[in-house]
N, C-alpha and C positions, 0 to 999 in steps of 0.2 A: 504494500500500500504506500510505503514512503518514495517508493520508485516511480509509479508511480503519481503520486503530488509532486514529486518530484518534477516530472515532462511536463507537469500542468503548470508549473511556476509561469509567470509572466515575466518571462525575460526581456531584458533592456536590449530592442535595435542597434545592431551597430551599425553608426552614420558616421558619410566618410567626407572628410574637409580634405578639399583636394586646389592644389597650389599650382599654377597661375588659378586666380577665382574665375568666377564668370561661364564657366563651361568650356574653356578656347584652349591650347595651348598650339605649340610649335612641335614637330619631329623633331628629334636631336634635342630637346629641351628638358631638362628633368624635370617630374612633375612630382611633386609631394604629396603624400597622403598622409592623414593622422583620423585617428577613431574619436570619437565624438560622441560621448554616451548622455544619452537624450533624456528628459526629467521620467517619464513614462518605464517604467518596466522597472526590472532588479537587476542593479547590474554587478559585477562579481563585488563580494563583500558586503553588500546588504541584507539586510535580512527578511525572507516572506514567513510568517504567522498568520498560522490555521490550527483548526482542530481535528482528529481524526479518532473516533473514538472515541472520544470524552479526553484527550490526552492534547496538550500544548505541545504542535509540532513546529521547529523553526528549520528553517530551507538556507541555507546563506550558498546563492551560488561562487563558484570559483574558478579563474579564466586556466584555461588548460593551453589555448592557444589560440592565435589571432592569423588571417589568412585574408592578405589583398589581393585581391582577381583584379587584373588591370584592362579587362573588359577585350583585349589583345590576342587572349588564349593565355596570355602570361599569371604567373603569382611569383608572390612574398610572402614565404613563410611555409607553416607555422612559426608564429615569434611569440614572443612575450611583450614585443614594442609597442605602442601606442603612435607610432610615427610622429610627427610634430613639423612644425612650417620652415618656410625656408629662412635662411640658411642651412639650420641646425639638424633638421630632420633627418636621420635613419632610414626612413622607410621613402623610395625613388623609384620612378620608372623612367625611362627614354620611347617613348613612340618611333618608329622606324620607319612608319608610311601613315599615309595621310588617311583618314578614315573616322567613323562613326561607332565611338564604342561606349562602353555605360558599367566601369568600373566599379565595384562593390566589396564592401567587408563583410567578411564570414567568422563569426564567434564561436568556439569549442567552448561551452560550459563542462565543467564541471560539479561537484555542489557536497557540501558538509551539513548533518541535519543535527541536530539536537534536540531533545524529548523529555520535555516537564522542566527545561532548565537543567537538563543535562550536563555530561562532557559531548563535545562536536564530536562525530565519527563522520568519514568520509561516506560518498555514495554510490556504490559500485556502478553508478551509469555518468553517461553524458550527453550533452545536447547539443546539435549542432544549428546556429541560428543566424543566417544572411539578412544581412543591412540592407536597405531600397540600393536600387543603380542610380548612379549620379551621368547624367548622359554629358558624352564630353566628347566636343569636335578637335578634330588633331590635323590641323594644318600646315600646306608647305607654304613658304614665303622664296620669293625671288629677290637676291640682289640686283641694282641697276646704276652702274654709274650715268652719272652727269657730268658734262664738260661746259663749262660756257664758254 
């Protein structure tokens, strides 16, 4: 039954902030991503409280691993990163040709329950939960000199 409540948790979307803004970037340009956890749902380390039996069950999900699909056929990861903006950010992709893709983040839950105020015990399962697609055009640009 904790297994359970467990896949019933309302887990936190992971949404993906993704650098140049706007939707646009360039081929050859690295493009940043970072995860973005949204006020909605639980996201690792919080705690969800319910009852199950007459008994105080507490769900506290935990991230097993973090996975950017760059909409390309490409990924990043599993990681543990959070990615973060540019300069500084960890987590990059390069586009290569010009095209219409819609990049997304995938969350491995894991999860620790506790019962009446328990000690946490781990949860022999996991969940796997994909973030909306952020649709993002990838453009070529032409140099051109001018001479006057």
């Amino acid at each position: 039954m904790i297994i359970e409540q467990f896949h019933q948790t309302d887990f936190a979307l992971p949404g993906a902030v993704i650098q140049p803004p706007d939707g646009r970037t360039l081929v050859n340009l690295p493009v940043y991503f970072q995860l973005a956890w949204p006020e909605a749902g639980f996201e690792p380390q919080e705690i969800d409280t319910t009852t199950l039996i007459g008994h105080e069950v507490r769900i506290r999900p935990t991230l097993v691993g973090i996975t950017y699909l760059t909409g390309d056929g490409g990924s990043i990861g599993p990681t543990e990163s959070t990615g973060g903006p540019y300069p500084d950010g960890d987590i990059t992709h390069e586009y290569t040709d010009a095209a219409q893709v819609a990049p997304y983040i995938s969350v491995e839950y894991g999860g620790e329950v506790s019962v009446d105020g328990g000690d946490w015990s781990e949860i022999p399962s996991t969940v796997v939960i994909d973030g909306p697609t952020n649709p993002l055009e990838v453009l070529t640009s032409k140099n051109r000199l001018y001479s006057n």
